[in-house]
C-alpha positions as CSV (number, residue, x, y, z in Angstrom):
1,X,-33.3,-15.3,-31.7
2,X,-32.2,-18.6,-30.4
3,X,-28.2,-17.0,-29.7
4,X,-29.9,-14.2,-28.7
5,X,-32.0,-16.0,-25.9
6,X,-29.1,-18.7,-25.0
7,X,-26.7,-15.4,-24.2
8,X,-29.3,-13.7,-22.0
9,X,-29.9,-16.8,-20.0
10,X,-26.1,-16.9,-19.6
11,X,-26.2,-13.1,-18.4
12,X,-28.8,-14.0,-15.7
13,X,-27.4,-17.0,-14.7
14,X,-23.4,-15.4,-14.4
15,X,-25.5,-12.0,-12.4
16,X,-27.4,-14.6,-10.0
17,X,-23.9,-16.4,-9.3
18,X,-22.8,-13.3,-8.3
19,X,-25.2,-12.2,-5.6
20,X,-25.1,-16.2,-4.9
21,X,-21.7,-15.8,-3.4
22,X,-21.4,-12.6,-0.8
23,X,-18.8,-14.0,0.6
24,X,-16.8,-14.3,-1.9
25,X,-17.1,-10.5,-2.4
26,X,-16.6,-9.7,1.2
27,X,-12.9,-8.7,1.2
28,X,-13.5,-6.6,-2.0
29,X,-13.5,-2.8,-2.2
30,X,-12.9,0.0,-4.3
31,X,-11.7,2.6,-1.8
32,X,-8.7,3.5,-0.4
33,X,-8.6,1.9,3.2
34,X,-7.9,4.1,6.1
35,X,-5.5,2.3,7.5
36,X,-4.1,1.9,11.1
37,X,-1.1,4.8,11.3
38,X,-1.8,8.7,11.3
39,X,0.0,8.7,7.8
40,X,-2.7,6.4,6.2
41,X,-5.4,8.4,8.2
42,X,-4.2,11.7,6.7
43,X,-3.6,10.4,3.2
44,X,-7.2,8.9,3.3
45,X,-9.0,12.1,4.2
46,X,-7.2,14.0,1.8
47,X,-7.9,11.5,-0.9
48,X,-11.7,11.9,0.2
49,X,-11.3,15.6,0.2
50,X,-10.6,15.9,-3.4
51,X,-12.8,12.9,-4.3
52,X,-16.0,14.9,-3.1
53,X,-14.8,18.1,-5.0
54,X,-14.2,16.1,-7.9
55,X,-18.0,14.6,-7.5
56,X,-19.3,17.9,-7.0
57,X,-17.4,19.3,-10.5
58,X,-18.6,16.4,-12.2
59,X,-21.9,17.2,-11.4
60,X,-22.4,20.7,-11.9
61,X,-20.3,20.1,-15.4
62,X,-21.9,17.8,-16.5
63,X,-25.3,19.0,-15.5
64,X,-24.7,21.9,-17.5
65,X,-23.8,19.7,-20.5
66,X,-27.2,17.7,-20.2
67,X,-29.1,21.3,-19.7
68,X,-27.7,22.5,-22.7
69,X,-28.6,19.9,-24.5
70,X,-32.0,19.9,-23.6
71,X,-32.7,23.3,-23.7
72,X,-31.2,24.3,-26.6
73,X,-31.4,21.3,-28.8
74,X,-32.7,22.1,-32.7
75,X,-36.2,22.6,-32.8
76,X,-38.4,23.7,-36.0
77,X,-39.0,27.4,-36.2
78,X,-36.1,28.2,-33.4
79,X,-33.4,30.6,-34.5
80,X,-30.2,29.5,-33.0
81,X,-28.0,32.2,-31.5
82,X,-25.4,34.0,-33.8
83,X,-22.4,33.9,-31.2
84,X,-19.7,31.7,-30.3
85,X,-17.3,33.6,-28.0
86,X,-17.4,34.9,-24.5
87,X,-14.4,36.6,-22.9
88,X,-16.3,36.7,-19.7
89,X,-17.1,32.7,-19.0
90,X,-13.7,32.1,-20.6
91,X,-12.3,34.3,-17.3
92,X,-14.9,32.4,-14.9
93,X,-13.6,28.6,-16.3
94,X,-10.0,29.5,-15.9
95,X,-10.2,31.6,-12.6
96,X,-12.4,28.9,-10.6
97,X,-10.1,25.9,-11.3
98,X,-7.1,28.1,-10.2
99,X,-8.9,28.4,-7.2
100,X,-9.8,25.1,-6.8
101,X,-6.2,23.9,-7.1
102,X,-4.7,26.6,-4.8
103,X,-7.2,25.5,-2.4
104,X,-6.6,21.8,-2.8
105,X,-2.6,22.4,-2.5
106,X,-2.7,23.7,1.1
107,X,-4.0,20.7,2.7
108,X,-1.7,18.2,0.3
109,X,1.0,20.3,0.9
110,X,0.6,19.6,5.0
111,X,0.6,16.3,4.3
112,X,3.2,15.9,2.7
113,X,5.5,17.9,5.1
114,X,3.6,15.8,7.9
115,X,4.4,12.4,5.9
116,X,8.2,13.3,6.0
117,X,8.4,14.7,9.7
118,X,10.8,12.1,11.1
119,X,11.6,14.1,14.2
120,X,11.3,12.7,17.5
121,X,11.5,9.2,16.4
122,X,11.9,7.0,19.4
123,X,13.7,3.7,17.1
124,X,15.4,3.5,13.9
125,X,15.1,0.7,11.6
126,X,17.2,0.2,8.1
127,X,15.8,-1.9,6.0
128,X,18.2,-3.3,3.0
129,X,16.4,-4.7,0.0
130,X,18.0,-7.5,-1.6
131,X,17.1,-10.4,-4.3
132,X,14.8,-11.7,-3.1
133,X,14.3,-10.9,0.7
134,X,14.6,-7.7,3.3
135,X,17.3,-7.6,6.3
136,X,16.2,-5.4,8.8
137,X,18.6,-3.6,11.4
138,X,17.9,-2.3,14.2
139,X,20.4,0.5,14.1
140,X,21.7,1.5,17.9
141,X,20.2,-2.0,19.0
142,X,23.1,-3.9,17.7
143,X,20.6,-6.9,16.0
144,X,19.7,-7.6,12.6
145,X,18.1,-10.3,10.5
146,X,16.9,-11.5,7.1
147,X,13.3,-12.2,6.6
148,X,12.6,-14.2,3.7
149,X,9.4,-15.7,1.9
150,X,8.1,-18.6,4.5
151,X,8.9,-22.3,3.3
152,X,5.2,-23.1,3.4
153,X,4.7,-20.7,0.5
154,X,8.1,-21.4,-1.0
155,X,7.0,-25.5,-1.2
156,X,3.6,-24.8,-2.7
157,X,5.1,-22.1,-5.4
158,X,7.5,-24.4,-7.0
159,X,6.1,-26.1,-10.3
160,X,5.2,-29.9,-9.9
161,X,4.8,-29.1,-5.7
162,X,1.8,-31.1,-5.3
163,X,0.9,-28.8,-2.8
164,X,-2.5,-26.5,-3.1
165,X,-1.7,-23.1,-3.2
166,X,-5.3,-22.1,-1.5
167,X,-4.2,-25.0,1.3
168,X,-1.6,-22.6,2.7
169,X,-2.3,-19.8,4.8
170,X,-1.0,-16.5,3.4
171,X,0.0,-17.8,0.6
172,X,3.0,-15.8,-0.5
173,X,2.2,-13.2,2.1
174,X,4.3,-14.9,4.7
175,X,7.6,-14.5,6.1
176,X,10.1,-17.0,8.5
177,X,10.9,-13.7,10.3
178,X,8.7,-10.7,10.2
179,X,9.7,-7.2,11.3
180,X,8.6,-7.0,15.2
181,X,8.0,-3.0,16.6
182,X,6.6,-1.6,19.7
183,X,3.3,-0.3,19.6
184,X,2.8,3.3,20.2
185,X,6.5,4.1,18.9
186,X,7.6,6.5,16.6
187,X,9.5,4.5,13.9
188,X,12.2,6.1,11.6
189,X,12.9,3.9,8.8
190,X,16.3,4.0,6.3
191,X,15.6,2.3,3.5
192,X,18.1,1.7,0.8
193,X,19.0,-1.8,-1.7
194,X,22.2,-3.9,-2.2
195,X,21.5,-4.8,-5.8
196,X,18.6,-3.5,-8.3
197,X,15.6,-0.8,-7.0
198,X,12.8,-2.4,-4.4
199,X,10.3,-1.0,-2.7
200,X,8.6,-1.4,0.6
201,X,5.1,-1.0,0.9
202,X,2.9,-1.9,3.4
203,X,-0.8,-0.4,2.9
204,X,-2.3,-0.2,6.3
205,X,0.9,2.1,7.1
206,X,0.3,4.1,4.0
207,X,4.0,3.8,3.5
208,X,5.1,3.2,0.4
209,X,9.2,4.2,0.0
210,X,11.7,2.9,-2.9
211,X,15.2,1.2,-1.9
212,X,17.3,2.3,-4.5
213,X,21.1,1.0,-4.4
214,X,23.4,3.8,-3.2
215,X,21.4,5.9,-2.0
216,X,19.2,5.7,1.5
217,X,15.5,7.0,2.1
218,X,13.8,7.3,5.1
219,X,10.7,7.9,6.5
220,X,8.5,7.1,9.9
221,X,5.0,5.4,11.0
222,X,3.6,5.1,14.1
223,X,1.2,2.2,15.2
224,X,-0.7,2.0,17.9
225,X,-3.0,-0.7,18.0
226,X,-0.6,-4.3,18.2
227,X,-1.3,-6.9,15.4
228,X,0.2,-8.6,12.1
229,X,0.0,-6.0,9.2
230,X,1.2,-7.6,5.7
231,X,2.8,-5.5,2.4
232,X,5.0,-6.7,-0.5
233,X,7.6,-5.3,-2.7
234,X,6.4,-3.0,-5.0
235,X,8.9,-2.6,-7.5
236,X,9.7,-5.1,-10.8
237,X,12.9,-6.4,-8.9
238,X,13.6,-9.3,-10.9
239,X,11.8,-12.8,-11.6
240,X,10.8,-13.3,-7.9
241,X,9.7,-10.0,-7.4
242,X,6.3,-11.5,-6.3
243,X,7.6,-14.1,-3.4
244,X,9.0,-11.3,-1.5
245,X,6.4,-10.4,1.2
246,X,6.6,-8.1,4.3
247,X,5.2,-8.9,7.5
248,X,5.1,-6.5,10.6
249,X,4.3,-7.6,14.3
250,X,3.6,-5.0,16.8
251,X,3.9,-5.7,20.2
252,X,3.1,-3.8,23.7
253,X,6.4,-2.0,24.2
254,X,7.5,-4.5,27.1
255,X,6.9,-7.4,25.3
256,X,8.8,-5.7,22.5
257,X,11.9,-5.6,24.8
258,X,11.4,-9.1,26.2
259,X,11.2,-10.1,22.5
260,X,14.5,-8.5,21.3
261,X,16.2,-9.2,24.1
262,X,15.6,-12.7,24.0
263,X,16.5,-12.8,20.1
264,X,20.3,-10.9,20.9
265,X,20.6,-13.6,23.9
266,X,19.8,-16.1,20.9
267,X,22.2,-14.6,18.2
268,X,25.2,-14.0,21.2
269,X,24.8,-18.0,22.5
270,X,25.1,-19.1,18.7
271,X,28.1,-17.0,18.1
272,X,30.0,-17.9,20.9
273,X,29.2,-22.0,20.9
274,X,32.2,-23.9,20.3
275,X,32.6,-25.9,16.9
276,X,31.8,-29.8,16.9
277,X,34.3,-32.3,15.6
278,X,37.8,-33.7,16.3
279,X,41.1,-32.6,15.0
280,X,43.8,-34.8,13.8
281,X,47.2,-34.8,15.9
């Protein structure tokens, strides 16, 4: 009795700590997000489409279950029925769920073909996954760039740092250079690897696309609200798999412009600056 009562007052205390700290649980959920592209937007309500028609299957099934187990549980006196076979419900159980699929493929299948619609793309990105960063190009724009895990995180990931990981903002979801888009813009991505399989994923785009050495994938998303939207590589890449984040910026479309223009000004002063230092005679 004693263990007994010592555990219980364990449980109560562990379920008060709980409903103690609502903040802590703010950020957690167990849906699927909407997200801030079309993509997401589309992938969510299709997910919620056959969420409710699984609910409703789940339901009537197993409301049937707990009928027949009420109503026809052994009683004294009752006779139990002398058949187990009927051609006819085994035609309804197979003939719904055909219909239920057929009827569920139609919208996925427009999805799907929506998802991989890259036409009338107004930029083109390739982004190259390596070990352990991203280099992004912006193809017809003559400017590219690596974007690699930010030192702050790098610092307070190495063993012996010193440094408090929950001190650093982001914490191994920040970058030194993050991708920077217009808002509002169609973006086709090329995606592809120089070493071992990566993958880009960033949630709030619902975009989630493997770079696979040799080969190239693309794909598009479109946002149009500006802001800082965060992913990570989703693919077992290698021991730092997990301290290669992505980070997006989108920008108004003219301070997109100002932005890249300033960053090929940059790159072109660099390049052409002479070398420092004397030479003998």
């Amino acid at each position: 009795m004693t263990l007994i009562r010592s555990l219980s007052l364990r449980l109560l205390a562990a379920t008060a700590g709980l409903f103690a700290l609502p903040a802590a649980r703010a950020d957690w959920a167990v849906n699927l997000p909407p997200g801030v592209t079309e993509i997401s937007r589309q992938i969510y309500d299709l997910h919620m489409l056959v969420f409710w028609v699984c609910v409703v299957i789940a339901v009537l099934v197993f409301g049937a279950i707990t009928y027949a187990l009420v109503a026809f549980r052994r009683r004294e006196g009752v006779k139990p029925a002398t058949w187990n076979h009927s051609t006819a419900a085994e035609i309804i159980w197979t003939v719904i769920p055909v219909f239920i699929l057929v009827a569920l493929a139609l919208p996925a299948a427009r999805t799907l073909v929506f998802i991989e619609d890259t036409r009338g793309s107004e930029l083109t990105v390739k982004i190259t996954g390596y070990q352990w960063k991203w280099n992004y190009e912006y193809v017809d724009r003559d400017y590219s760039f690596y974007s690699n895990l930010a030192r702050t995180s790098n610092v307070a990931r190495q063993m012996d740092s010193g440094v408090d990981p929950f001190s650093v903002e982001n914490y191994l979801l920040e970058v030194d250079r993050p991708l920077v888009i217009p808002a509002g813009v169609k973006i086709r991505y090329l995606i592809t690897s120089s070493d071992v399989n990566h993958s880009w994923w960033v949630q709030a785009f619902g975009v989630k696309r493997d770079a696979i050495p040799g080969y190239i994938n693309d794909g598009w998303f479109q946002v149009d609200e500006p802001g800082t939207y965060r992913g990570q590589c989703a693919e077992l890449c290698g021991k730092d798999h997990g301290f290669m984040p992505i980070v997006v910026e989108v920008l108004p479309k003219d301070e997109f412009e100002a932005w890249l223009t300033a960053q090929k000004a940059g790159t072109q002063a660099a390049t052409a600056a002479p070398a420092t230092g004397t030479t003998g005679g």
